[in-house]
N, CA, C and O of each residue as an XYZ file, in Angstrom:
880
protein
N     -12.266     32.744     10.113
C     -12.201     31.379      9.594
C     -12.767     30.431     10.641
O     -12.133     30.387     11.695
N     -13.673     29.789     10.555
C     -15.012     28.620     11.077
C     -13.794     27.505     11.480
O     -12.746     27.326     10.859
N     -14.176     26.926     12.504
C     -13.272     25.489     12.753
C     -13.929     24.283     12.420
O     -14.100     23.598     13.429
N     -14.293     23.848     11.550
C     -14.764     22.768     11.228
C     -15.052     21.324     10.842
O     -13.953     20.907     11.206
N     -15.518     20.495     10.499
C     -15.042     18.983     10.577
C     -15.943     18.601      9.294
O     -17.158     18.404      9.266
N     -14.908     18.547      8.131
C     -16.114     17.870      6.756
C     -15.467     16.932      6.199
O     -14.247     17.057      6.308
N     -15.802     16.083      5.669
C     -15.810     15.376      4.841
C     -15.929     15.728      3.196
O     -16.379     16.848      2.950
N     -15.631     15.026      2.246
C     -16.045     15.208      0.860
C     -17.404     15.417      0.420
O     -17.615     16.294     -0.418
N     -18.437     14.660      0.922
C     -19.552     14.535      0.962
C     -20.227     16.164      1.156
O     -21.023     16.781      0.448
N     -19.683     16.454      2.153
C     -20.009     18.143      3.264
C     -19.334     18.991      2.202
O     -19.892     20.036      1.868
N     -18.453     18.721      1.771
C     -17.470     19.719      0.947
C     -18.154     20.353     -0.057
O     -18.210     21.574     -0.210
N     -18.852     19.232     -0.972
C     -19.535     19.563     -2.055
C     -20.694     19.898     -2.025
O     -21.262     20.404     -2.993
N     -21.314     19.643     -0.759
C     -22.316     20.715     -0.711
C     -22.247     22.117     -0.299
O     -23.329     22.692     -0.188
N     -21.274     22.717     -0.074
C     -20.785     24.249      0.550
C     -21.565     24.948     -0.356
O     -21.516     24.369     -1.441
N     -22.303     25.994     -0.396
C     -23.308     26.582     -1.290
C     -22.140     28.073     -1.552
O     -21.264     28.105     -0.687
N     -22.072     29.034     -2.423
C     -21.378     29.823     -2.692
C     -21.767     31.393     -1.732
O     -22.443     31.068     -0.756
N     -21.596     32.464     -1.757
C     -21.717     33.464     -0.933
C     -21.806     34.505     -1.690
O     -21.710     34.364     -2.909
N     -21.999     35.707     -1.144
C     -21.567     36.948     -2.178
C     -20.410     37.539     -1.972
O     -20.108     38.612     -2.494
N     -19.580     36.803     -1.097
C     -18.385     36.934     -0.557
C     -17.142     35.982     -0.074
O     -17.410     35.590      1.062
N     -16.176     35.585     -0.412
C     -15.141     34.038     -0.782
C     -15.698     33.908      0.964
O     -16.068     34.820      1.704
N     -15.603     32.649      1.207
C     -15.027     32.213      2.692
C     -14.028     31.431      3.115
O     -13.297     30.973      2.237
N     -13.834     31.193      4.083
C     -13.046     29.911      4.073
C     -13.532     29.397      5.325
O     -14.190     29.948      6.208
N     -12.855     27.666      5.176
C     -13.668     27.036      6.290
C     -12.439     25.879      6.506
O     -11.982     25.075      5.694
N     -12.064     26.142      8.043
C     -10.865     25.324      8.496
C     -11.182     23.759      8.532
O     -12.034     23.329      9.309
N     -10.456     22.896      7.647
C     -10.991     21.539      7.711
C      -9.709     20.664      8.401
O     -10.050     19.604      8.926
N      -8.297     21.001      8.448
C      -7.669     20.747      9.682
C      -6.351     21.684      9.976
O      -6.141     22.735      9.372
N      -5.483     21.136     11.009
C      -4.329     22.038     11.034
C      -3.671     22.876     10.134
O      -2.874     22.339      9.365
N      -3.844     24.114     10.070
C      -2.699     25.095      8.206
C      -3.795     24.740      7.123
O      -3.595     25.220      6.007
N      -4.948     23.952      7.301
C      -5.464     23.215      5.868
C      -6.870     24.070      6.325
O      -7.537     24.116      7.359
N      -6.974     24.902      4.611
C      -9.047     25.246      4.555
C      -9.183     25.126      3.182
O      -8.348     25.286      2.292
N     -10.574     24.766      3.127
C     -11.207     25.153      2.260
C     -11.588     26.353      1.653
O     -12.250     27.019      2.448
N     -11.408     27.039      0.307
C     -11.905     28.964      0.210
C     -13.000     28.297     -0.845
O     -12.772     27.294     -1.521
N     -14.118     28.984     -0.848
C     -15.344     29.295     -1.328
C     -15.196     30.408     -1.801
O     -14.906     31.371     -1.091
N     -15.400     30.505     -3.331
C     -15.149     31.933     -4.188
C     -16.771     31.955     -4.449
O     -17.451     30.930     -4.406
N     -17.202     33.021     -4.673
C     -18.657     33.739     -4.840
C     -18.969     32.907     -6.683
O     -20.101     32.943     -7.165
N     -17.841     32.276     -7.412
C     -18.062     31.748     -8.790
C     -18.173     30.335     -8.358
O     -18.097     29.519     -9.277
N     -18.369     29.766     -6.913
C     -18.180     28.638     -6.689
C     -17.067     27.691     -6.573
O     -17.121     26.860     -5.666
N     -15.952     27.709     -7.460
C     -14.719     27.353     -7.191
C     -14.611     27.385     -5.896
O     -14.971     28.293     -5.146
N     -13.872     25.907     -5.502
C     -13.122     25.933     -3.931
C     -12.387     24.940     -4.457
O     -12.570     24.015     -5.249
N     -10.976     25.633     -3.419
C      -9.948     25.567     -3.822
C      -9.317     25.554     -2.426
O      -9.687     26.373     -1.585
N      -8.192     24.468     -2.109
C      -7.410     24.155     -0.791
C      -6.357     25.173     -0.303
O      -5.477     25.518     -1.092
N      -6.377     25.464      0.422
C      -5.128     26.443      1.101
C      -4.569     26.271      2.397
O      -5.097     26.466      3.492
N      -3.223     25.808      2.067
C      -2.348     25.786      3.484
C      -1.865     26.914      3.608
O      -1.412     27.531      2.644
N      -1.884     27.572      5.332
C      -1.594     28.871      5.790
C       0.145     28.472      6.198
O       0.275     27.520      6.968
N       1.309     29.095      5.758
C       2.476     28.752      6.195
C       2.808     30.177      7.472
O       2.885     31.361      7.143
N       2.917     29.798      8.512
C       3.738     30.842      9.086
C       5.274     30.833      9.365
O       5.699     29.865      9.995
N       6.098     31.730      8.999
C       7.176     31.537      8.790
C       7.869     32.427      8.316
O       7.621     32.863      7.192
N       9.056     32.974      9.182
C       9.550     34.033      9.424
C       8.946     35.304      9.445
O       8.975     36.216      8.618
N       8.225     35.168     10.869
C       7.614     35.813     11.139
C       5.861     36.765     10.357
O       5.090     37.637     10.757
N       5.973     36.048      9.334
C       5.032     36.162      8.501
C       4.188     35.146      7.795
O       4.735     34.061      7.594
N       2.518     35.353      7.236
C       2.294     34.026      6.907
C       1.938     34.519      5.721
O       1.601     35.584      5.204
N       2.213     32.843      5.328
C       1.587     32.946      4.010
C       0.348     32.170      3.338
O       0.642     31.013      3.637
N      -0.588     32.109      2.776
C      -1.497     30.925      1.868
C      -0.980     30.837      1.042
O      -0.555     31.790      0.387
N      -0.801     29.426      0.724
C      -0.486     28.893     -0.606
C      -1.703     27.834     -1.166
O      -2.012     26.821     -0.539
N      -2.171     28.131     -2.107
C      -3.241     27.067     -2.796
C      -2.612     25.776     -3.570
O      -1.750     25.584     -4.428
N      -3.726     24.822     -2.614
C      -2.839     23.468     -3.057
C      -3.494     23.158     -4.289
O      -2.693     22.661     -5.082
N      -4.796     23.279     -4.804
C      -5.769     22.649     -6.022
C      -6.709     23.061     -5.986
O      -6.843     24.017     -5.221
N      -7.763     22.655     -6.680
C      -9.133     22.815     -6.503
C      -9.967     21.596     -6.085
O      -9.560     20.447     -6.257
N     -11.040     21.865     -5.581
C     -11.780     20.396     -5.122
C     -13.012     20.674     -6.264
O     -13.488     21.744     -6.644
N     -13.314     19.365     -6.633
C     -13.179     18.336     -6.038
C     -11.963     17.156     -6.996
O     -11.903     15.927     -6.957
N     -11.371     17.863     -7.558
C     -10.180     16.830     -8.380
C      -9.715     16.907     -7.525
O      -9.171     15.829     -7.762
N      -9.192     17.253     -6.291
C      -8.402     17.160     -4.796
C      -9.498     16.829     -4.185
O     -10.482     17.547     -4.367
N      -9.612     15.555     -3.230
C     -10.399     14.917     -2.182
C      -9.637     15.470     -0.703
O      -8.421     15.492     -0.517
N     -10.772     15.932      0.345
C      -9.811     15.837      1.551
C      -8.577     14.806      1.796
O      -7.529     15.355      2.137
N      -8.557     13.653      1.696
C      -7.576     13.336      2.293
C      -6.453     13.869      1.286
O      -5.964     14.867      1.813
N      -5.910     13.642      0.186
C      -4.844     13.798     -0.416
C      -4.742     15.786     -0.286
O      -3.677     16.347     -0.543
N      -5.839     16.486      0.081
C      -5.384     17.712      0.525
C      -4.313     18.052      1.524
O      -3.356     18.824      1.570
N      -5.037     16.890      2.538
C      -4.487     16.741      3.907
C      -2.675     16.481      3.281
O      -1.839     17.372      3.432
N      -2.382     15.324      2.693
C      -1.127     15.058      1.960
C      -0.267     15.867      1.650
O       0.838     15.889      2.192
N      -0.722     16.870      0.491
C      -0.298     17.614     -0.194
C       0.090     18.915      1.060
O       1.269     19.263      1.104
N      -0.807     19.524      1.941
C      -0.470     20.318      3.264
C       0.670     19.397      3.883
O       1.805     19.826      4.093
N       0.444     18.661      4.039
C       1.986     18.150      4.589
C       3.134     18.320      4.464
O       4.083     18.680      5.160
N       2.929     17.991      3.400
C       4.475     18.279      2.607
C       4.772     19.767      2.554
O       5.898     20.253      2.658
N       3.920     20.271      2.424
C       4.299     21.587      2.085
C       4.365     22.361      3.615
O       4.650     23.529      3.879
N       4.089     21.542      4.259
C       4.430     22.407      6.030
C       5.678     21.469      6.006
O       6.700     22.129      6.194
N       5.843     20.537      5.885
C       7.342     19.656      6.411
C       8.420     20.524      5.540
O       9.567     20.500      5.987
N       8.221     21.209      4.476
C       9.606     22.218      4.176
C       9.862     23.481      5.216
O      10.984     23.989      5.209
N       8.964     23.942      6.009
C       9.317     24.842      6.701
C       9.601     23.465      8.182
O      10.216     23.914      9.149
N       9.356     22.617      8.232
C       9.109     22.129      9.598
C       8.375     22.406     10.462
O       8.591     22.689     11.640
N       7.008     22.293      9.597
C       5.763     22.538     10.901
C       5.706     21.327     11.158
O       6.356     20.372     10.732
N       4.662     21.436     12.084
C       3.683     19.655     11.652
C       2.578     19.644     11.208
O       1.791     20.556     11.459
N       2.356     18.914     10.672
C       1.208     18.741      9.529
C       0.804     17.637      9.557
O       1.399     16.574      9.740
N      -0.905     18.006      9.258
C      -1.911     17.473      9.360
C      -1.826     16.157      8.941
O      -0.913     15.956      8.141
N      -2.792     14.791      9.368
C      -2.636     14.003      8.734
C      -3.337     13.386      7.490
O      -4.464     13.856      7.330
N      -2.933     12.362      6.472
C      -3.090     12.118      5.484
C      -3.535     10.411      5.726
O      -3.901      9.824      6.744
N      -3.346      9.986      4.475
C      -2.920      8.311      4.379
C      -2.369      7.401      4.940
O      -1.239      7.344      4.453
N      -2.540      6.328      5.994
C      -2.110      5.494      6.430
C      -1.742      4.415      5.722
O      -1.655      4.590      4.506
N      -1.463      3.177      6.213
C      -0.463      2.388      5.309
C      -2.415      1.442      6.028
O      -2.776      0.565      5.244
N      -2.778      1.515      6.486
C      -4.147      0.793      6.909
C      -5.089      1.443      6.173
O      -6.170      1.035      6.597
N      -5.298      2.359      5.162
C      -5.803      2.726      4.147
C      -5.643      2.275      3.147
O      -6.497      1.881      2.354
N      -4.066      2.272      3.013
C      -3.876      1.670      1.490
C      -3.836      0.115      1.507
O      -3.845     -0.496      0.438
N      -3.792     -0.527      2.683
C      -4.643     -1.822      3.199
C      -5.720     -2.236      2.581
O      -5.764     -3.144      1.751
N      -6.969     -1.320      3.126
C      -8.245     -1.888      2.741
C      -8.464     -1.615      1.514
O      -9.326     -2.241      0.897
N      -7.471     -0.286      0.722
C      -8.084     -0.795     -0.474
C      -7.436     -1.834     -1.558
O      -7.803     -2.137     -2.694
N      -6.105     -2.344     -0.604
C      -5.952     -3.590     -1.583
C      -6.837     -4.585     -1.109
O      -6.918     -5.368     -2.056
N      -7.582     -5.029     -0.147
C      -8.067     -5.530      0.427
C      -9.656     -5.507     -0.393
O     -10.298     -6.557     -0.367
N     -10.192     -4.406     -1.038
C     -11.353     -4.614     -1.292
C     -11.134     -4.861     -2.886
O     -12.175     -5.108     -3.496
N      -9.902     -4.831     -3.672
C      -9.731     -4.622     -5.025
C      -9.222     -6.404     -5.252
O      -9.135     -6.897     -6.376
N      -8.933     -7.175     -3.989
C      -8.003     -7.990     -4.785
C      -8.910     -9.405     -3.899
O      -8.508    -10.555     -4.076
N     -10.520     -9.031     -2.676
C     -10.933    -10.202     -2.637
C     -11.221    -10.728     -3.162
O     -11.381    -10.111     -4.216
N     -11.610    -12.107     -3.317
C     -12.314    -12.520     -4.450
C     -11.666    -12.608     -5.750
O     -12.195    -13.219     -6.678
N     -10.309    -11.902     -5.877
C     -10.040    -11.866     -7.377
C      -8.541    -13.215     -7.057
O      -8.611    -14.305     -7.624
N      -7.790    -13.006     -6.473
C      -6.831    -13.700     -6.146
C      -6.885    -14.910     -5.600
O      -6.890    -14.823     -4.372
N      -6.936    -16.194     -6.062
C      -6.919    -17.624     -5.077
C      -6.389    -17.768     -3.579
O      -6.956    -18.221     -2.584
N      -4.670    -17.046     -3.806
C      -4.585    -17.091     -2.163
C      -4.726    -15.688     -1.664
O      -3.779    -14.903     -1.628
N      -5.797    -15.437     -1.328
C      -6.396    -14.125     -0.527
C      -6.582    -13.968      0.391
O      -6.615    -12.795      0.763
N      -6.860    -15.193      1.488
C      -6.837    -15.656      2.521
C      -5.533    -15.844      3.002
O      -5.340    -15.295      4.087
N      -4.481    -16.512      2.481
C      -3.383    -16.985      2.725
C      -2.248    -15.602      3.046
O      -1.343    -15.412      3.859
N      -2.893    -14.770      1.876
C      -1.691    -13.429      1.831
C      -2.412    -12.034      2.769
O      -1.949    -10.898      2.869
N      -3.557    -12.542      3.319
C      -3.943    -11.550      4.302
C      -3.910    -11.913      5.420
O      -4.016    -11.009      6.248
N      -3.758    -13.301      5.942
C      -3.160    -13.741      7.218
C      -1.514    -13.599      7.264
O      -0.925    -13.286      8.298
N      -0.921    -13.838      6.150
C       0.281    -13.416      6.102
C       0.855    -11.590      6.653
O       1.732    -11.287      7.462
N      -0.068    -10.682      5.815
C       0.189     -9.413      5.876
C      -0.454     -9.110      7.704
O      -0.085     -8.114      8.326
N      -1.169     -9.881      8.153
C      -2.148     -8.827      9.372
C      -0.886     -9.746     10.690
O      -0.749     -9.379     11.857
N      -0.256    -10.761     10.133
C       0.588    -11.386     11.287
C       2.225    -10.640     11.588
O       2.802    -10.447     12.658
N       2.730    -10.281      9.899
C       3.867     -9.630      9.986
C       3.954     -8.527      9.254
O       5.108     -8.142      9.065
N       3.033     -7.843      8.742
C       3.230     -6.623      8.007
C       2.342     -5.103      9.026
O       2.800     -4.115      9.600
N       0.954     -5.628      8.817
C      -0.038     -4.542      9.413
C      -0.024     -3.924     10.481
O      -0.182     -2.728     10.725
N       0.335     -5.517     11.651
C       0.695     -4.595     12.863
C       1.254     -3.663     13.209
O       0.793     -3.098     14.201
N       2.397     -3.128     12.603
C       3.610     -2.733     12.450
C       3.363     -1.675     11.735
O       4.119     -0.767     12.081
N       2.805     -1.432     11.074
C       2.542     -0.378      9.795
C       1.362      0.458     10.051
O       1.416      1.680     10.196
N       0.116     -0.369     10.110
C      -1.369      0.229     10.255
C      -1.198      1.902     10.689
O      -1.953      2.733     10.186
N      -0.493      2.162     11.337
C      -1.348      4.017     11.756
C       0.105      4.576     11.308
O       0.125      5.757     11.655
N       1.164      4.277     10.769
C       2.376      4.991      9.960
C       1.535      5.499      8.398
O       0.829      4.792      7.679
N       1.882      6.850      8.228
C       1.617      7.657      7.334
C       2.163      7.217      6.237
O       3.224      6.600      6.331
N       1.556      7.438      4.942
C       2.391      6.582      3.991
C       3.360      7.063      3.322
O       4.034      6.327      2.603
N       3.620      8.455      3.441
C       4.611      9.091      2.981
C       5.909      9.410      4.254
O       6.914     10.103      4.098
N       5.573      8.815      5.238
C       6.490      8.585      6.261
C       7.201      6.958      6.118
O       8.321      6.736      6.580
N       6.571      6.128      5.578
C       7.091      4.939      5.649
C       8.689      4.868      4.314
O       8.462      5.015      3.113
N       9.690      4.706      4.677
C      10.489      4.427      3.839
C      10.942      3.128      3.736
O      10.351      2.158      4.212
N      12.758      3.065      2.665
C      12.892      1.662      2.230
C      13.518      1.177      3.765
O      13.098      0.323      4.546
N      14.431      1.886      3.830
C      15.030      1.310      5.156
C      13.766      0.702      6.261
O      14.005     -0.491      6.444
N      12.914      0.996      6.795
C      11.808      0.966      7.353
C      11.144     -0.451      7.306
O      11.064     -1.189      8.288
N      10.589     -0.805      5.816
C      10.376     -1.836      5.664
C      11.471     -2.941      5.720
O      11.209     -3.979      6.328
N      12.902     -2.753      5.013
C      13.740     -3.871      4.969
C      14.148     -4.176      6.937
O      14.396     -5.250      7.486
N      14.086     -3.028      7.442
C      14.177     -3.585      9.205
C      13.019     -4.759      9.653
O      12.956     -5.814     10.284
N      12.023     -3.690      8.766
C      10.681     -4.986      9.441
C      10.475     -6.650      8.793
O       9.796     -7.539      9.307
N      11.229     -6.725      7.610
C      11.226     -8.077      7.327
C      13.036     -8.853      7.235
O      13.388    -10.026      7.355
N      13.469     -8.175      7.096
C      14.780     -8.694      7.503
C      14.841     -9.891      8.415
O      15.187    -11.010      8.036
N      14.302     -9.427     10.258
C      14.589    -10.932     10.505
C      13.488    -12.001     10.538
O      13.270    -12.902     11.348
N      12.808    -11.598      9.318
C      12.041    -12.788      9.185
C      12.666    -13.869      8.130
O      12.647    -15.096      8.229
N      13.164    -13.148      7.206
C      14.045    -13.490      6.153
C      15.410    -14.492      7.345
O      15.511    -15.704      7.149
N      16.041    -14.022      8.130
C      16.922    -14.796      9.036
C      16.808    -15.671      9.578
O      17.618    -16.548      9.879
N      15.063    -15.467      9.916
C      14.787    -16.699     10.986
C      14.686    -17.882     10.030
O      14.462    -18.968     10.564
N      14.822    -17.849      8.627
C      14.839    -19.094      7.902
C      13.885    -18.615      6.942
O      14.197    -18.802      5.766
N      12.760    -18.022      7.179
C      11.502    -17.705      6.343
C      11.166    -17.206      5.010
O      10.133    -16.743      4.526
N      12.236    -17.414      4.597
C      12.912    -16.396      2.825
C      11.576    -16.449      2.006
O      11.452    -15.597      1.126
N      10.672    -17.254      2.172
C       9.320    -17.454      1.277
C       8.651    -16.132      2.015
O       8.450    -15.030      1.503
N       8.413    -16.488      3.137
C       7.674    -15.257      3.838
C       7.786    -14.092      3.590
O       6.971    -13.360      3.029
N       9.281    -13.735      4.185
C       9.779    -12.268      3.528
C       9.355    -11.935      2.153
O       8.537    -11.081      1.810
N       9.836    -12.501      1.642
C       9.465    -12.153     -0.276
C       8.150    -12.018     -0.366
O       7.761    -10.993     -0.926
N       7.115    -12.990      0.146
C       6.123    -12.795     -0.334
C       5.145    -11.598      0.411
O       4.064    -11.189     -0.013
N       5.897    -11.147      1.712
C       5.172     -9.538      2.707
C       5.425     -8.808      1.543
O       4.554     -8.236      0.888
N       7.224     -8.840      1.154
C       7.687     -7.741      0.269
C       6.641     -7.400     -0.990
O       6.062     -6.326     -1.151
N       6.550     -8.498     -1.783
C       5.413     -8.216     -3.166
C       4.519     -8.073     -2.841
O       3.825     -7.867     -3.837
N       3.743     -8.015     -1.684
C       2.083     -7.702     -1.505
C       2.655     -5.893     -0.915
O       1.962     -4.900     -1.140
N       3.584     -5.856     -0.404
C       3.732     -4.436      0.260
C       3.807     -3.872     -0.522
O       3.040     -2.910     -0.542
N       4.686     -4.036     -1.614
C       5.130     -3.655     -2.892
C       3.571     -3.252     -4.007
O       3.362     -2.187     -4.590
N       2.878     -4.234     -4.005
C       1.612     -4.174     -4.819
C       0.749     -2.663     -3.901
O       0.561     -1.559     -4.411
N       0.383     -3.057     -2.564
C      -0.247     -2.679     -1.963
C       0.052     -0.818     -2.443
O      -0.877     -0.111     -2.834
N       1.434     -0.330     -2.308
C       2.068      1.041     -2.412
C       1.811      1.193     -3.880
O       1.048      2.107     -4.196
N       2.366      0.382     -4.913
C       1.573      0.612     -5.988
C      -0.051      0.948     -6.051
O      -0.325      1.781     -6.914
N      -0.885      0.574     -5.483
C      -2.200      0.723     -5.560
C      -2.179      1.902     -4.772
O      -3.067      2.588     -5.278
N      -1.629      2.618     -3.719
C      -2.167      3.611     -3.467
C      -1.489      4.913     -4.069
O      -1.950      6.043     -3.915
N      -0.012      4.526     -4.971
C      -0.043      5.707     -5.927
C      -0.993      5.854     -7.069
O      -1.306      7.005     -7.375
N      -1.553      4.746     -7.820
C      -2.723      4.686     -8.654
C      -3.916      5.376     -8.001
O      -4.686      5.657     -8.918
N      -4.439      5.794     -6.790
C      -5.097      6.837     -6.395
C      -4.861      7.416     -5.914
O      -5.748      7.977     -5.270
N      -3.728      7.778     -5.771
C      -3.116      9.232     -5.268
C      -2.949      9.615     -3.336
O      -2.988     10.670     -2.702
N      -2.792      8.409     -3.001
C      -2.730      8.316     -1.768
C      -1.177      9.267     -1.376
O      -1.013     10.141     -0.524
N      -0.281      8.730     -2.290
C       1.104      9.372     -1.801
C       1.632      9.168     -3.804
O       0.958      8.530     -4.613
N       2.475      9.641     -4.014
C       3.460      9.982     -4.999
C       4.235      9.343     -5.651
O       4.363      9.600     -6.848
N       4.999      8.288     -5.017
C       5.753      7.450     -5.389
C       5.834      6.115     -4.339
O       5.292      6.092     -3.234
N       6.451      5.257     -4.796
C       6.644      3.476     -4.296
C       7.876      4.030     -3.523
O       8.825      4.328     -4.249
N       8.031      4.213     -2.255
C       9.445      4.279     -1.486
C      10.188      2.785     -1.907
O      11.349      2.851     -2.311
N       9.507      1.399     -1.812
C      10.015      0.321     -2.265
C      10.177     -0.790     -3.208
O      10.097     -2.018     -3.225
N      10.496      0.395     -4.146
C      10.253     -0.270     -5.371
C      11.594     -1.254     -5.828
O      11.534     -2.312     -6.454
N      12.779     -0.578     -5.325
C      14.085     -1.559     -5.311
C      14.361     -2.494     -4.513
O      15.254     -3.294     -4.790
N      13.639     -2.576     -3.349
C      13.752     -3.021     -1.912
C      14.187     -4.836     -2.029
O      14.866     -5.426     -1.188
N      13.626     -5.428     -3.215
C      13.069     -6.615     -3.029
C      14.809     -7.032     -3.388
O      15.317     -7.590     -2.415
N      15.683     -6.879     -4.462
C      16.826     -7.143     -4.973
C      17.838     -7.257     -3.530
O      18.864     -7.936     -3.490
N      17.321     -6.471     -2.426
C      18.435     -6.768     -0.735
C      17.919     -8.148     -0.513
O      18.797     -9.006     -0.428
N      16.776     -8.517     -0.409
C      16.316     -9.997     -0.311
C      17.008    -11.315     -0.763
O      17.435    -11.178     -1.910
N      17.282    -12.638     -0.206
C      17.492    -13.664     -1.005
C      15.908    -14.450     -1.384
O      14.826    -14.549     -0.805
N      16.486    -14.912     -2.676
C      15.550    -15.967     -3.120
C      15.435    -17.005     -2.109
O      16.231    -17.194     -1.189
N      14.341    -17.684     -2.365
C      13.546    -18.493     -1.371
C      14.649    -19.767     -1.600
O      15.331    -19.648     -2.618
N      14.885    -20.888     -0.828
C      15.717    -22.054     -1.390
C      14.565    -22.605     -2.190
O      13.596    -21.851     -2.279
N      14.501    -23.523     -2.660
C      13.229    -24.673     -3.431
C      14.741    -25.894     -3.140
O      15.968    -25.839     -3.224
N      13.633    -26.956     -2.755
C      14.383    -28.280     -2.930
C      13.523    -28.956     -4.190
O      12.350    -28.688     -4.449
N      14.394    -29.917     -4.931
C      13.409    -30.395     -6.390
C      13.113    -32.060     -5.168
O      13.544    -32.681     -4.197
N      12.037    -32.001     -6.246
C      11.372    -33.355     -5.586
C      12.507    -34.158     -6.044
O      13.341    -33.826     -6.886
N      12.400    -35.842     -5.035
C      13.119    -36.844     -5.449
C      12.786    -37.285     -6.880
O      11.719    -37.178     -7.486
N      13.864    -37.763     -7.241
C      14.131    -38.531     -8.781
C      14.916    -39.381     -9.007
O      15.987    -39.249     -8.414
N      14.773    -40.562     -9.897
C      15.499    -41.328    -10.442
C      16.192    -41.142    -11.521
O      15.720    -40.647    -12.545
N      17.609    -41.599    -11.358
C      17.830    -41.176    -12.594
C      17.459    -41.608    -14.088
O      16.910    -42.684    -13.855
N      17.420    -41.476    -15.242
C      17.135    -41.447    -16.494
C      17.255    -42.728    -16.533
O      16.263    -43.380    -16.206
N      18.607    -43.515    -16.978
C      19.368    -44.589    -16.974
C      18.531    -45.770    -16.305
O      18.595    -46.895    -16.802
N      17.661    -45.492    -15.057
C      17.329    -46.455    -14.320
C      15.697    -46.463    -14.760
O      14.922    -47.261    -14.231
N      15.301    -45.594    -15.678
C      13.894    -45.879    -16.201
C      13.371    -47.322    -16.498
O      12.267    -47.750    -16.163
N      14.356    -48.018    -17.192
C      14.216    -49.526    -17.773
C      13.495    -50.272    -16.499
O      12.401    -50.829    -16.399
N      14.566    -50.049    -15.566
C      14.255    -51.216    -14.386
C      13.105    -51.168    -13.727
O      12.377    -52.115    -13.428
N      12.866    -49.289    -13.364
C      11.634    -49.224    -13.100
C      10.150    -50.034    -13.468
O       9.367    -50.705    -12.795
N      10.212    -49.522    -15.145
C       9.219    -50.452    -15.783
C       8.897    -51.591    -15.425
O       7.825    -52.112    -15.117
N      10.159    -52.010    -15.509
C      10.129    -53.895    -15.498
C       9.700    -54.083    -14.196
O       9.521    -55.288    -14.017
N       9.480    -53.497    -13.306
C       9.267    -53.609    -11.509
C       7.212    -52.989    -11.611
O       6.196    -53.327    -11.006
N       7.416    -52.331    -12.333
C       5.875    -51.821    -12.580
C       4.838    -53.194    -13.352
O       3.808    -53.775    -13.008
N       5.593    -53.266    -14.310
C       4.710    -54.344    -15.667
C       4.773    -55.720    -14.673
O       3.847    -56.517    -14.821
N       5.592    -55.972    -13.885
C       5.676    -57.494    -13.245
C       4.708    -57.935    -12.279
O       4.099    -59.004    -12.323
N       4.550    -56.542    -10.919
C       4.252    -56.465     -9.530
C       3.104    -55.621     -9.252
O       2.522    -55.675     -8.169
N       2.702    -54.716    -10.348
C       1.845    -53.425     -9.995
C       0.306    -54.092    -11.096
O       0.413    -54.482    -12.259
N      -0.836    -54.046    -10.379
C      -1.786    -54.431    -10.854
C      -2.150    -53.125    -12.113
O      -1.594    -52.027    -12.118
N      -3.284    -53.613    -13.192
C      -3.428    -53.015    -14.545
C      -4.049    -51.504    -13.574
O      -3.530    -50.545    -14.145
N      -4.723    -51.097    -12.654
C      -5.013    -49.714    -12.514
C      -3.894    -49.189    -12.471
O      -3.698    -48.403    -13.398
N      -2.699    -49.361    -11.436
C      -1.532    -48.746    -11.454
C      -1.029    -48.509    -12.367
O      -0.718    -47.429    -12.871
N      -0.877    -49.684    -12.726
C      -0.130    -49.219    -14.473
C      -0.083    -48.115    -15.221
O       0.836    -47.356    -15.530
N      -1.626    -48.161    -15.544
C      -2.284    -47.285    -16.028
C      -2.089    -45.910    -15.817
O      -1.876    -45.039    -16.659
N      -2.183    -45.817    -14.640
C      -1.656    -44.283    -13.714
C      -0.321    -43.754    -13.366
O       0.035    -42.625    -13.029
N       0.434    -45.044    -13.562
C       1.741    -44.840    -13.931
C       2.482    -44.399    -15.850
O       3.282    -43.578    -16.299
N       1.865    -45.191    -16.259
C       2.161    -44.805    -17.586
C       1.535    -43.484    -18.116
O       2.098    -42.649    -18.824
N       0.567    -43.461    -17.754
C      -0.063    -41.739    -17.775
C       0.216    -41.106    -17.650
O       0.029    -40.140    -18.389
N       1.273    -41.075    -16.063
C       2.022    -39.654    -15.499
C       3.320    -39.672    -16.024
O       4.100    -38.752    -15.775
């Protein structure tokens, strides 16, 4: 078995043999080349004293990285270590390339995420990140007074994990309940007069306030 470094691109060009091969693309993780062309992923388990291959899929409906994923998991039941997969700075850029341009504050919620979310996250695996995990990392932002802030890391984090189970980055939303530990933001209502005192108003408008005002008053 070849030690090698491919990509998807490299993958699909592997030409077939008159004989299966395989070709190591990272830790426990290869590629097998069957002589019918089929290739198909295989993590090598060693374990108790014996190993085993287990086939994760076929490529190319399996892309390297989510191979890489899928080997993971399946070495973390014996407790190997295993290869890596998806970062939370993956599933970043691709909310990042799906939602420029489409969202008004895009600017606003990506200076938000790269000040208190990314740093923090960027090279954590995404099937390593849990709920507890995130509620530590915004918690005392939520304390320091910031209840808008928090909530609004939470729903972009929240979106963001949604988008990378929609391509298969990882399996499930670890934080999909997360947001209900949160308080709502306060809102103060703007000042008002009361109802009752509408009359007087008027009469202070129609007497003292020239016809543009008026105008812009009775309008609104």
């Amino acid at each position: 078995m070849k030690k090698s470094s491919f990509t998807d691109s490299k993958i699909k060009q592997l030409s077939p043999a008159k004989k299966r091969y395989s070709l190591t693309v990272d830790t426990g993780l290869s590629i097998r080349v069957m002589p019918s062309g089929v290739k198909s992923w295989v993590v090598r388990i060693p374990f108790n004293n014996r190993v085993s291959d287990i086939t994760l899929g076929h490529f190319p409906e399996i892309g390297k990285r989510q191979a890489c994923q899928l080997a993971k998991r399946e070495r973390q039941k014996y407790e190997l270590r295993a290869p890596n997969g998806y970062t939370f700075q993956d599933a970043y850029c691709l909310w990042k390339s799906l939602k420029r341009g489409e969202i008004v504050s895009y600017q606003s919620e990506k200076q938000r995420l790269d000040k208190y979310v990314v740093s923090a996250l960027a090279r954590k695996q995404l099937d390593d990140i849990t709920a507890p995990m995130i509620i530590r990392l915004l918690k005392p932002i939520e304390q320091s007074g910031k209840r808008a802030t928090a909530k609004r890391c939470l729903m972009r984090i929240r979106e963001i994990f949604d988008l990378a189970v929609c391509a298969g980055y990882v399996l499930h939303n670890p934080i999909a309940g997360v947001s209900r530990l949160f308080k709502a933001p306060k809102k103060t209502p703007r000042p008002s007069l009361p109802w009752c005192e509408l009359p007087a108003v008027i009469d202070v408008i129609c007497q003292n306030a020239n016809k543009h005002l008026q105008l812009i008053f009775f309008f609104s």
